[in-house]
Biopython code that builds the backbone (N, CA, C, O; Angstrom):
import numpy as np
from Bio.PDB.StructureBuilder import StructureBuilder

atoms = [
    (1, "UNK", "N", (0.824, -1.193, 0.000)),
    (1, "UNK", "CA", (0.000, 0.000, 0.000)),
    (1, "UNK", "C", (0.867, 1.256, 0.000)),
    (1, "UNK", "O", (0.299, 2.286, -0.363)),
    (2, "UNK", "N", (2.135, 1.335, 0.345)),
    (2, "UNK", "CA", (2.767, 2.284, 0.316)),
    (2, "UNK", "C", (3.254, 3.297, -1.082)),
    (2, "UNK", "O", (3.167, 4.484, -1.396)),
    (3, "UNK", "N", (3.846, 1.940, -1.713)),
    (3, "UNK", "CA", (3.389, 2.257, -3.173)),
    (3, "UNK", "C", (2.692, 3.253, -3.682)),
    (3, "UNK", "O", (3.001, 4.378, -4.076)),
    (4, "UNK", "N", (1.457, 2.521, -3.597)),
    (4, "UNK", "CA", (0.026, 3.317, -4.278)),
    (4, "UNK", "C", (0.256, 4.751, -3.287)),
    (4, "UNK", "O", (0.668, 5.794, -3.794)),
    (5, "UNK", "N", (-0.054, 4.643, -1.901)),
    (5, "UNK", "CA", (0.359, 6.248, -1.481)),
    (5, "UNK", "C", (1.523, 7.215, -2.580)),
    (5, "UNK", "O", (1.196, 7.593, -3.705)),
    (6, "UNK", "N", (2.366, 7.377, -2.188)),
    (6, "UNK", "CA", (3.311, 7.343, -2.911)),
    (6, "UNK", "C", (2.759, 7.555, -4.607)),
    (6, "UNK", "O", (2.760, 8.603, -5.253)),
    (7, "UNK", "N", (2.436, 6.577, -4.919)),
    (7, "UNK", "CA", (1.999, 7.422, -6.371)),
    (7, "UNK", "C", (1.023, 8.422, -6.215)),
    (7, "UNK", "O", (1.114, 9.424, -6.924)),
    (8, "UNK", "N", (0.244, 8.334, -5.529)),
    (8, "UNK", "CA", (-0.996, 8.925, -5.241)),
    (8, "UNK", "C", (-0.422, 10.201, -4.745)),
    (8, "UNK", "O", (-1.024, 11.193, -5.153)),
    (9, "UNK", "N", (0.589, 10.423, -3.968)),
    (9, "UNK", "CA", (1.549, 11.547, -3.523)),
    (9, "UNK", "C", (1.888, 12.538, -4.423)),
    (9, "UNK", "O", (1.593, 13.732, -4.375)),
    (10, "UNK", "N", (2.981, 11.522, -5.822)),
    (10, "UNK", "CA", (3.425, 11.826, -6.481)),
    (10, "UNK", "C", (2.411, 12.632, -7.923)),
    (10, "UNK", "O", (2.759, 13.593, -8.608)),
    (11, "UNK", "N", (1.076, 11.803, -8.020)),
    (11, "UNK", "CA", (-0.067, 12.261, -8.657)),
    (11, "UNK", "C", (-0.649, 13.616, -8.393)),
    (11, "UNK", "O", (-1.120, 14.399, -9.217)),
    (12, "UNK", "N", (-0.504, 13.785, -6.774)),
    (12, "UNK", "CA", (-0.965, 14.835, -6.559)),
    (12, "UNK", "C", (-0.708, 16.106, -6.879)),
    (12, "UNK", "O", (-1.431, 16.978, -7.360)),
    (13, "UNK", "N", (0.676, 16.099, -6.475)),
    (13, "UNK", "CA", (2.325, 17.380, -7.166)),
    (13, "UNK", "C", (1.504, 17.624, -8.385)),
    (13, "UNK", "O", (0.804, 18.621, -8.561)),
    (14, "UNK", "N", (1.692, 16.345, -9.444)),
    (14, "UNK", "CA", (1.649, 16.771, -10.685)),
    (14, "UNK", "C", (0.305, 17.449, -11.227)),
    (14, "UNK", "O", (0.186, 18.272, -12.134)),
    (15, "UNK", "N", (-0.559, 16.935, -10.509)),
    (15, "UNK", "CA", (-2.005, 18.002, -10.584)),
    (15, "UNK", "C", (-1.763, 19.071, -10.418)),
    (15, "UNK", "O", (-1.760, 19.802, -11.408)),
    (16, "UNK", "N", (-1.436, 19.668, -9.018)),
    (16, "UNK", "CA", (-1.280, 20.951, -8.339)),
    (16, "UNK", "C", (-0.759, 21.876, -9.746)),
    (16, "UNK", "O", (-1.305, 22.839, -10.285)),
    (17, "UNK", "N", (0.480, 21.179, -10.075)),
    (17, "UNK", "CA", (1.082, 21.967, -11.074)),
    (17, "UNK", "C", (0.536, 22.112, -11.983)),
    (17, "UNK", "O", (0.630, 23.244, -12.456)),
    (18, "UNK", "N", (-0.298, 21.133, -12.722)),
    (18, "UNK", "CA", (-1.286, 21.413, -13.730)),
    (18, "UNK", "C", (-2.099, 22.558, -13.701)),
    (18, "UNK", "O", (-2.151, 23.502, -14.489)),
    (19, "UNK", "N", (-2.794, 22.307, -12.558)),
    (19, "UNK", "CA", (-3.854, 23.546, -12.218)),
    (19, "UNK", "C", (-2.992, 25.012, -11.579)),
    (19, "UNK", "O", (-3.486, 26.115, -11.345)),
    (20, "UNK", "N", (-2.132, 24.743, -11.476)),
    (20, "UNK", "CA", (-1.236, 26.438, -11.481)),
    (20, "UNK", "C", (-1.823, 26.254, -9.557)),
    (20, "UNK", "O", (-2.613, 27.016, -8.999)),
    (21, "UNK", "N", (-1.558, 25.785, -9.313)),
    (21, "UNK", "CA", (-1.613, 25.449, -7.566)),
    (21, "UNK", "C", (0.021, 25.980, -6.680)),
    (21, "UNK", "O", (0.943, 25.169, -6.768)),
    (22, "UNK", "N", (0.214, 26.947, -6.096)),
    (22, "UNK", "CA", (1.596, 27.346, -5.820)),
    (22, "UNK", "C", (1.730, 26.326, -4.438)),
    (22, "UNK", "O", (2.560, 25.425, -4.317)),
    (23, "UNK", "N", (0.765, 26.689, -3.507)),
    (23, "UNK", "CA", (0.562, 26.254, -2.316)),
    (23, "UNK", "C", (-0.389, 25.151, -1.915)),
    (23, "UNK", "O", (-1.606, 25.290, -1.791)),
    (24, "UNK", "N", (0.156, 24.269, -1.765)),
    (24, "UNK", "CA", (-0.984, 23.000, -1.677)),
    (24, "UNK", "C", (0.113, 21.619, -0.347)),
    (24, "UNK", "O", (1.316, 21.368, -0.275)),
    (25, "UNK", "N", (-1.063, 21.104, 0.415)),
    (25, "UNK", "CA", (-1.133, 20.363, 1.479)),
    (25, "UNK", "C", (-1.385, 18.979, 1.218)),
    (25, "UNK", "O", (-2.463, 18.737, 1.760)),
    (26, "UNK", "N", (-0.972, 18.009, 0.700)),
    (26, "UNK", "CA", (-1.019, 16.844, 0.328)),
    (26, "UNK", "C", (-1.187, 15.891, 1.459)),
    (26, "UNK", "O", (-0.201, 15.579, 2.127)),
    (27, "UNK", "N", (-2.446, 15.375, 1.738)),
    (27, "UNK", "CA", (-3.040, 14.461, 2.576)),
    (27, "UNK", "C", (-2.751, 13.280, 2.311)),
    (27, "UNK", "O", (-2.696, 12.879, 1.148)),
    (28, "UNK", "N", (-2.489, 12.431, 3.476)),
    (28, "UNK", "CA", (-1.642, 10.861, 3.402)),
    (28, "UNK", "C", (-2.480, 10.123, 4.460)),
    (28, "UNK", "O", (-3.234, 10.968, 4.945)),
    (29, "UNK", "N", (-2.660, 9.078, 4.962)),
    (29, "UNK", "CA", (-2.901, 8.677, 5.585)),
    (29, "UNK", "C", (-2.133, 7.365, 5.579)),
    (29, "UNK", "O", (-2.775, 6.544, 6.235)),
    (30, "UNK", "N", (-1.157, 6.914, 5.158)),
    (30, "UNK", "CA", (-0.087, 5.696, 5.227)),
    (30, "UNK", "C", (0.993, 6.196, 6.139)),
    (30, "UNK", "O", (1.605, 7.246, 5.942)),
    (31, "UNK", "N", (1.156, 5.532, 6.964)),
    (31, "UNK", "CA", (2.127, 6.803, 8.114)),
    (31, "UNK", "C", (3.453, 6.590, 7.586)),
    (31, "UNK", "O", (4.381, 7.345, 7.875)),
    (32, "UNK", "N", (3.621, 5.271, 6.577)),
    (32, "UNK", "CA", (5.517, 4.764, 6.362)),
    (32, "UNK", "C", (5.656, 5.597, 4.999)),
    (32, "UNK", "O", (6.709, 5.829, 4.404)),
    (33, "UNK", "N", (4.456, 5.969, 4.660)),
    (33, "UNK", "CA", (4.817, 7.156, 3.440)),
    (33, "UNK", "C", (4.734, 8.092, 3.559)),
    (33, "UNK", "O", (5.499, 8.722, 2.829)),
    (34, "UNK", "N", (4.172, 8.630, 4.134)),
    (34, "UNK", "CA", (4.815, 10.424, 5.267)),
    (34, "UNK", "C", (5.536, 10.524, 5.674)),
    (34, "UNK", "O", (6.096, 11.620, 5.636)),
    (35, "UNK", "N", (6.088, 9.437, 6.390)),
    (35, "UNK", "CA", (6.981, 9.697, 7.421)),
    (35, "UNK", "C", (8.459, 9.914, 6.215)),
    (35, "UNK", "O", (9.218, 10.883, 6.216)),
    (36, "UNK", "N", (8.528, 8.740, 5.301)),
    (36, "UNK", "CA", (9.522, 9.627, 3.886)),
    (36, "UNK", "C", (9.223, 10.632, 3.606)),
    (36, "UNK", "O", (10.064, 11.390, 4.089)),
    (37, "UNK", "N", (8.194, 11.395, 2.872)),
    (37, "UNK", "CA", (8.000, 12.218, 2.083)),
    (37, "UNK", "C", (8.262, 13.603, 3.453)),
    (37, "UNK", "O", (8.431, 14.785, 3.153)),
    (38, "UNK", "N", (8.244, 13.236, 4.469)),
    (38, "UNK", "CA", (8.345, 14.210, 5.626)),
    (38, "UNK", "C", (10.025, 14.220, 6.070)),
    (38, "UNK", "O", (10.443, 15.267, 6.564)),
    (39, "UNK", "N", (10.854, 13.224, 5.922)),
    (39, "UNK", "CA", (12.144, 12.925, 6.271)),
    (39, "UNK", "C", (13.215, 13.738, 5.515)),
    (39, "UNK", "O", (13.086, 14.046, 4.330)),
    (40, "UNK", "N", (14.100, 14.011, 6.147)),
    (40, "UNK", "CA", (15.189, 14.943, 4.803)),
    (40, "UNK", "C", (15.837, 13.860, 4.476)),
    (40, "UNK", "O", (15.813, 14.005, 3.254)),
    (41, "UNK", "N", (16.457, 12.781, 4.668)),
    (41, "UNK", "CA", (17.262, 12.207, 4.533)),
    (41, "UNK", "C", (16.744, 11.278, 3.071)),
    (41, "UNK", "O", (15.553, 11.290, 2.763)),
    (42, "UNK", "N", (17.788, 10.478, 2.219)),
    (42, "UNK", "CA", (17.354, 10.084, 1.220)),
    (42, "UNK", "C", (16.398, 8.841, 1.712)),
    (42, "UNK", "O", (16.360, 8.364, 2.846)),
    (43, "UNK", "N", (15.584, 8.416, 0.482)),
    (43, "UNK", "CA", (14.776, 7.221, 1.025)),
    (43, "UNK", "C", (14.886, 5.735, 0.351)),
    (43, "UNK", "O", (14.413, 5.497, -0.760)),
    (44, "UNK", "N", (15.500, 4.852, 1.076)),
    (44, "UNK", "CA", (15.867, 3.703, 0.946)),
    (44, "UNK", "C", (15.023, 2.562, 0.547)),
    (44, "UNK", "O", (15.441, 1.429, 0.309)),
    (45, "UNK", "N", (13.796, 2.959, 0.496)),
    (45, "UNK", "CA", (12.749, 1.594, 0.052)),
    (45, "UNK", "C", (12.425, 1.224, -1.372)),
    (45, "UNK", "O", (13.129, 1.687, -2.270)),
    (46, "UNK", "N", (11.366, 0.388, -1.663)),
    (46, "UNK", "CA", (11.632, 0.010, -2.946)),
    (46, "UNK", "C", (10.748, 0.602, -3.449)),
    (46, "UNK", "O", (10.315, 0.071, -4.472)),
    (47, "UNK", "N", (9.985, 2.096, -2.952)),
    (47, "UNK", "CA", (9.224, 3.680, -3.442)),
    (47, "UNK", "C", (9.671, 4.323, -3.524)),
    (47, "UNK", "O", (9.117, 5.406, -3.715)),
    (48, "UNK", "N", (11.319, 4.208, -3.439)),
    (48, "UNK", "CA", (12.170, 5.429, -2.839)),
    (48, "UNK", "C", (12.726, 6.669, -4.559)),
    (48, "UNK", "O", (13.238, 7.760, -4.813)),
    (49, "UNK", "N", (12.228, 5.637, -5.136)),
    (49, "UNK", "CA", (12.246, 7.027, -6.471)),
    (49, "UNK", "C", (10.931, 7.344, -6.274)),
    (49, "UNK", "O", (10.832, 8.564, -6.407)),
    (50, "UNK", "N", (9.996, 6.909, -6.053)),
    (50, "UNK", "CA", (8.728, 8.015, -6.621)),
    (50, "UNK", "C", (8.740, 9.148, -5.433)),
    (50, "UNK", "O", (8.540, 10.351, -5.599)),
    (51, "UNK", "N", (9.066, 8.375, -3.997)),
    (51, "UNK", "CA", (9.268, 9.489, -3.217)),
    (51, "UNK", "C", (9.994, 10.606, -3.583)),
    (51, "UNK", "O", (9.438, 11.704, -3.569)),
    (52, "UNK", "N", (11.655, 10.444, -4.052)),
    (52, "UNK", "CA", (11.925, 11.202, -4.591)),
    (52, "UNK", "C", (11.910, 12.184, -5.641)),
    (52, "UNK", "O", (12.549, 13.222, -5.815)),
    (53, "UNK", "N", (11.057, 11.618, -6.264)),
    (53, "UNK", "CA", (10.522, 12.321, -7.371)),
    (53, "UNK", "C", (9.359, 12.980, -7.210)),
    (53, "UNK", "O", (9.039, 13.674, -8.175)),
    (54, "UNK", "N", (8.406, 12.977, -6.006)),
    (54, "UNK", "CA", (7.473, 13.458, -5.383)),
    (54, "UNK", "C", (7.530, 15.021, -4.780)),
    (54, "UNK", "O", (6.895, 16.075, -4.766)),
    (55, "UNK", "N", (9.080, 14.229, -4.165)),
    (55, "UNK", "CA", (9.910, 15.745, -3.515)),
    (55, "UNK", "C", (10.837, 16.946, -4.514)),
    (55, "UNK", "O", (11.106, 18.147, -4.483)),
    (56, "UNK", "N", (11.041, 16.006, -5.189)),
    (56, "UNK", "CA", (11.736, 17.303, -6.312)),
    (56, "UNK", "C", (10.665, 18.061, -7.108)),
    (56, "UNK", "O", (10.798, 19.247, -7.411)),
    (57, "UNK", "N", (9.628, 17.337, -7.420)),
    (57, "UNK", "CA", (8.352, 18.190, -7.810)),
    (57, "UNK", "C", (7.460, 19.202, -7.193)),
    (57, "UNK", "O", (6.840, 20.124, -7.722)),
    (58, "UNK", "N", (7.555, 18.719, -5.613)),
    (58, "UNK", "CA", (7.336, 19.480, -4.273)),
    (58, "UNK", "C", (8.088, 20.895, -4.587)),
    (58, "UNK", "O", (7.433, 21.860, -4.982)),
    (59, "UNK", "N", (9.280, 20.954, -4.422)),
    (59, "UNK", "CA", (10.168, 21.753, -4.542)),
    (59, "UNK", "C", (9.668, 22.839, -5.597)),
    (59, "UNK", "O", (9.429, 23.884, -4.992)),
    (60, "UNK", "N", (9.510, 22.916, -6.490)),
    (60, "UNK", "CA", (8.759, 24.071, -7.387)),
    (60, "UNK", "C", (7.487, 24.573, -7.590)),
    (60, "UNK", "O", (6.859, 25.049, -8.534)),
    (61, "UNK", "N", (7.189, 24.189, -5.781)),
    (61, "UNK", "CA", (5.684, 24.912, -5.624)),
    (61, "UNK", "C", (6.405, 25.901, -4.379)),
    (61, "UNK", "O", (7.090, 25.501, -3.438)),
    (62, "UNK", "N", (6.162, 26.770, -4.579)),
    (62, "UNK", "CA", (6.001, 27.324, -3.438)),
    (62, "UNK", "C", (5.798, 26.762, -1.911)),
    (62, "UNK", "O", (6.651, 27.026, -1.064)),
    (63, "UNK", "N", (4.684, 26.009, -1.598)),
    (63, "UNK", "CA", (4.533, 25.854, -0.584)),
    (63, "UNK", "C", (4.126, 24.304, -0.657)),
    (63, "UNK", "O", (3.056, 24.087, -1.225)),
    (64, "UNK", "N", (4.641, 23.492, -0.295)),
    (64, "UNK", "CA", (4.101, 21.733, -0.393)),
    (64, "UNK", "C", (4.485, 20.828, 0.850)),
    (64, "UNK", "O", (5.596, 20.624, 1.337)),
    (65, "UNK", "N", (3.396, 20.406, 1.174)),
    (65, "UNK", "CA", (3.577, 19.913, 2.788)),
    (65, "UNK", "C", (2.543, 19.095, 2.323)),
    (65, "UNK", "O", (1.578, 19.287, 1.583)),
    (66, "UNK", "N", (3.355, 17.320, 3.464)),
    (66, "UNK", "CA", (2.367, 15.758, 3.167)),
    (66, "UNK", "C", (2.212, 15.645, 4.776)),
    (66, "UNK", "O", (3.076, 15.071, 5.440)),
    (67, "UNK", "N", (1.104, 16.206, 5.344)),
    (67, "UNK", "CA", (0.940, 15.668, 6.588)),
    (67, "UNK", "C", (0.124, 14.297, 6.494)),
    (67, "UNK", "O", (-0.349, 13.766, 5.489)),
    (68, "UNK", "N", (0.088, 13.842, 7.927)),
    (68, "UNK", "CA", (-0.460, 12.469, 7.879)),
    (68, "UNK", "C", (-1.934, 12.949, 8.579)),
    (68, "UNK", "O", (-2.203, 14.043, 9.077)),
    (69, "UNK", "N", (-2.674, 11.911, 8.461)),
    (69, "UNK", "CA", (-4.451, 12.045, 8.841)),
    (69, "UNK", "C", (-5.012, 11.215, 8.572)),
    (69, "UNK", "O", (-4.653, 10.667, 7.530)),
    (70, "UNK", "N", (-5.820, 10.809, 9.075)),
    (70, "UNK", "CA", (-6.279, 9.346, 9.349)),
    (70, "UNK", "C", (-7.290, 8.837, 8.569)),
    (70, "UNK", "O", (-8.194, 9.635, 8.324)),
    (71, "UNK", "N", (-7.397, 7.641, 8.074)),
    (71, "UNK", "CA", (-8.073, 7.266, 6.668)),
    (71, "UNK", "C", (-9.325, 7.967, 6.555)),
    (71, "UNK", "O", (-9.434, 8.867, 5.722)),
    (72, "UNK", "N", (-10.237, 7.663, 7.272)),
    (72, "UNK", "CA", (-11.885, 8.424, 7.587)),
    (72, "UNK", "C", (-11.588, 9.784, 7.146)),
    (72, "UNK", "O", (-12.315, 10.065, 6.193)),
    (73, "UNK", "N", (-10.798, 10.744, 7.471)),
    (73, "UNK", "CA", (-10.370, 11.740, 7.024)),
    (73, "UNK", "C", (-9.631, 12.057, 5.792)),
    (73, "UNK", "O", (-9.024, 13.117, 5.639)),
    (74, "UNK", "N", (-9.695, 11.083, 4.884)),
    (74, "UNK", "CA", (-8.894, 11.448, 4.016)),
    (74, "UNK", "C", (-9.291, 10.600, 2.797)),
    (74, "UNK", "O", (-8.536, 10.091, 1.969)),
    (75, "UNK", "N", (-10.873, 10.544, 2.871)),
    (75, "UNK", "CA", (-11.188, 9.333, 1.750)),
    (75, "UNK", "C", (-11.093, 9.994, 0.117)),
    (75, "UNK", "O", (-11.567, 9.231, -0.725)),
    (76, "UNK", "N", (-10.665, 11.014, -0.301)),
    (76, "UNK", "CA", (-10.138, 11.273, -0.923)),
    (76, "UNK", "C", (-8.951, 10.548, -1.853)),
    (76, "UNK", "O", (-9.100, 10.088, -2.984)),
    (77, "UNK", "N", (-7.618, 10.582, -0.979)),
    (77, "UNK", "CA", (-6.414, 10.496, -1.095)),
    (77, "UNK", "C", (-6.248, 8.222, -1.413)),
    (77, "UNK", "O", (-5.573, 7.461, -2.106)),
    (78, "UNK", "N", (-7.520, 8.109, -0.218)),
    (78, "UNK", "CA", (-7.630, 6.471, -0.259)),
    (78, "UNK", "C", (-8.485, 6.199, -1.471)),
    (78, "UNK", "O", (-7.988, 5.321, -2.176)),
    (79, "UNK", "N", (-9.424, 6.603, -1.846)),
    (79, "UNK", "CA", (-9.617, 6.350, -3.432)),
    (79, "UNK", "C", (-8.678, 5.990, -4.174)),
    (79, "UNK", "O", (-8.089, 4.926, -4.363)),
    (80, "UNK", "N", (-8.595, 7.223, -4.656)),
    (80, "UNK", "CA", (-6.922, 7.524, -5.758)),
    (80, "UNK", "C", (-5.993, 6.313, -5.308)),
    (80, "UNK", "O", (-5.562, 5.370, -5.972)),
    (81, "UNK", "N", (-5.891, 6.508, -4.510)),
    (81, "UNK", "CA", (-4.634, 5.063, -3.910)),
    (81, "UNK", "C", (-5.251, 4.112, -4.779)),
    (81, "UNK", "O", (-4.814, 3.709, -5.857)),
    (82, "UNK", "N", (-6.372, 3.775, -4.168)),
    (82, "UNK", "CA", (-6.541, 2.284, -4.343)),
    (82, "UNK", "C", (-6.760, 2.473, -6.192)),
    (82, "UNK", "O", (-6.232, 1.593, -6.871)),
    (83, "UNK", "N", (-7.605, 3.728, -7.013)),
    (83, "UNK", "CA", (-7.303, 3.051, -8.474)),
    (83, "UNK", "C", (-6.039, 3.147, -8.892)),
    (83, "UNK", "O", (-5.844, 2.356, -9.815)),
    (84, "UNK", "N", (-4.841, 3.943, -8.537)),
    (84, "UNK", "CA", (-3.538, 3.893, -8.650)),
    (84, "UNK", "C", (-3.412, 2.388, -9.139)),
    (84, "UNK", "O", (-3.101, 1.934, -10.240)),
    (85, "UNK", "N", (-3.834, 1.637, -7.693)),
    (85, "UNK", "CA", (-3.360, 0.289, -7.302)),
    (85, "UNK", "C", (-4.045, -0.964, -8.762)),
    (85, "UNK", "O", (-3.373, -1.884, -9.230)),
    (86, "UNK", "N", (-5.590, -0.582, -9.216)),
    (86, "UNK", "CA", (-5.728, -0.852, -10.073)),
    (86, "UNK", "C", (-5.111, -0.884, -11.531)),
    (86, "UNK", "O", (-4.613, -1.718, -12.288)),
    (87, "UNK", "N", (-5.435, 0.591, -11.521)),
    (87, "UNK", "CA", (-4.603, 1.162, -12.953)),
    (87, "UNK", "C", (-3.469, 0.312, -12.845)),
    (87, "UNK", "O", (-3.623, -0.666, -13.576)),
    (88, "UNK", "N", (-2.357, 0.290, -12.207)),
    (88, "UNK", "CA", (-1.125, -0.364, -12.290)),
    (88, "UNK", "C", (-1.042, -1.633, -12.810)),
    (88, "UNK", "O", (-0.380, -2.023, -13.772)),
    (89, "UNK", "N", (-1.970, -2.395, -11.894)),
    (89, "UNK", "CA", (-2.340, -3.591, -12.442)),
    (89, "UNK", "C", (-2.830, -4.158, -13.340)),
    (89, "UNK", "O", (-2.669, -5.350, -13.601)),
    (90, "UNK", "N", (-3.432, -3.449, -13.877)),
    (90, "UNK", "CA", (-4.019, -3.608, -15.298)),
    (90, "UNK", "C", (-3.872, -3.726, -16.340)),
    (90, "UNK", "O", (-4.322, -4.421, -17.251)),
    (91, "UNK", "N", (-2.675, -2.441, -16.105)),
    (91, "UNK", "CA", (-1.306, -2.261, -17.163)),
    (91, "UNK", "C", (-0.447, -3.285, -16.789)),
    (91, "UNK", "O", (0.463, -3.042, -17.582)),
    (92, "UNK", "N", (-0.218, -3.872, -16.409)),
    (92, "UNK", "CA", (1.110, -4.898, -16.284)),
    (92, "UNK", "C", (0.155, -5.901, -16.695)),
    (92, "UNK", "O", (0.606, -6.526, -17.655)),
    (93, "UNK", "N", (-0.942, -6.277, -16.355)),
    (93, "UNK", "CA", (-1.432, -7.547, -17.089)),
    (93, "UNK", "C", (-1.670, -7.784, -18.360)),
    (93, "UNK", "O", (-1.828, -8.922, -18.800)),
    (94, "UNK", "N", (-1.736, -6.311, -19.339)),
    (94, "UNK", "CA", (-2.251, -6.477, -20.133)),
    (94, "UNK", "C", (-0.790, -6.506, -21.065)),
    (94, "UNK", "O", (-0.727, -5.764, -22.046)),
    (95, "UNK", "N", (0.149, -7.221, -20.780)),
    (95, "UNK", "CA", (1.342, -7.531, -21.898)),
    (95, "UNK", "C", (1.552, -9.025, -21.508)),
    (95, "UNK", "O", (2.335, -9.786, -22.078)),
    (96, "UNK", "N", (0.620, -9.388, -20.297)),
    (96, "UNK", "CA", (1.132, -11.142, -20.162)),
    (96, "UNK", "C", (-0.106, -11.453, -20.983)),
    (96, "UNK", "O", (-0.922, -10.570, -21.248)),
    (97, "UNK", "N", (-0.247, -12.731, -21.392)),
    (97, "UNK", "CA", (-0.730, -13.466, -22.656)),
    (97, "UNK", "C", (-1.571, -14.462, -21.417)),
    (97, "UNK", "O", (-1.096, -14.896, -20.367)),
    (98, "UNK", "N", (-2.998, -14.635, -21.978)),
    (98, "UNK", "CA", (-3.720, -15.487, -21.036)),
    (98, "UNK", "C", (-3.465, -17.471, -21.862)),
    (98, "UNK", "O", (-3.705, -18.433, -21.132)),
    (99, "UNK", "N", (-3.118, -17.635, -22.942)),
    (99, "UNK", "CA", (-2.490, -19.139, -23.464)),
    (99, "UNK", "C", (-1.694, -19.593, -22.217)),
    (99, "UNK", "O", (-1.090, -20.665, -22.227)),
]
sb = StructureBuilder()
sb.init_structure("model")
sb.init_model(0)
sb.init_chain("A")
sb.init_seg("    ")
for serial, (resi, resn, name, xyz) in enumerate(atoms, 1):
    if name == "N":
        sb.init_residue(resn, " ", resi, " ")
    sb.init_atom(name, np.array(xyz, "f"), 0.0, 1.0, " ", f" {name:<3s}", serial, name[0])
structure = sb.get_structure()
């Protein structure tokens, strides 16, 4: 699930910027993917590029902050996750061959 946060993170940036968003608050509710996207230090997991790539996109907003908040609060962000989690899957299945 961290993953899908994490893209869902990384999805978000790239909206903001779409819509000309300077200042925007990116809601999480996965605490092991905040707690990266909140960490200075580099991130070692096997999300650790999208995190990073989450944060360098961060970086050319003005103002970009991933606090954490608790799922009920954030059914938003848990949507998106979970079709992330679809979409992904979908696409990777659809190059394996059902023979």
């Amino acid at each position: 699930m961290e993953l899908a946060e994490a893209l869902a993170a990384r999805r978000a940036v790239v909206f903001a910027k779409e819509l000309s968003l300077f200042n925007v608050k990116i809601d999480g509710d996965c605490s092991q993917t905040i707690k990266v996207l909140t960490d200075l230090r580099r991130c070692n997991t096997l999300f650790g590029h999208v995190i990073d790539e989450s944060l360098s996109l961060g970086t050319t907003l003005q103002y970009c902050k991933f606090p954490n908040v608790r799922m009920k609060g954030n059914r938003l962000a848990h949507t998106l996750a979970r079709k992330i989690v679809f979409i992904y899957r979908h696409r990777c299945m659809d190059g394996i061959s059902t023979q």
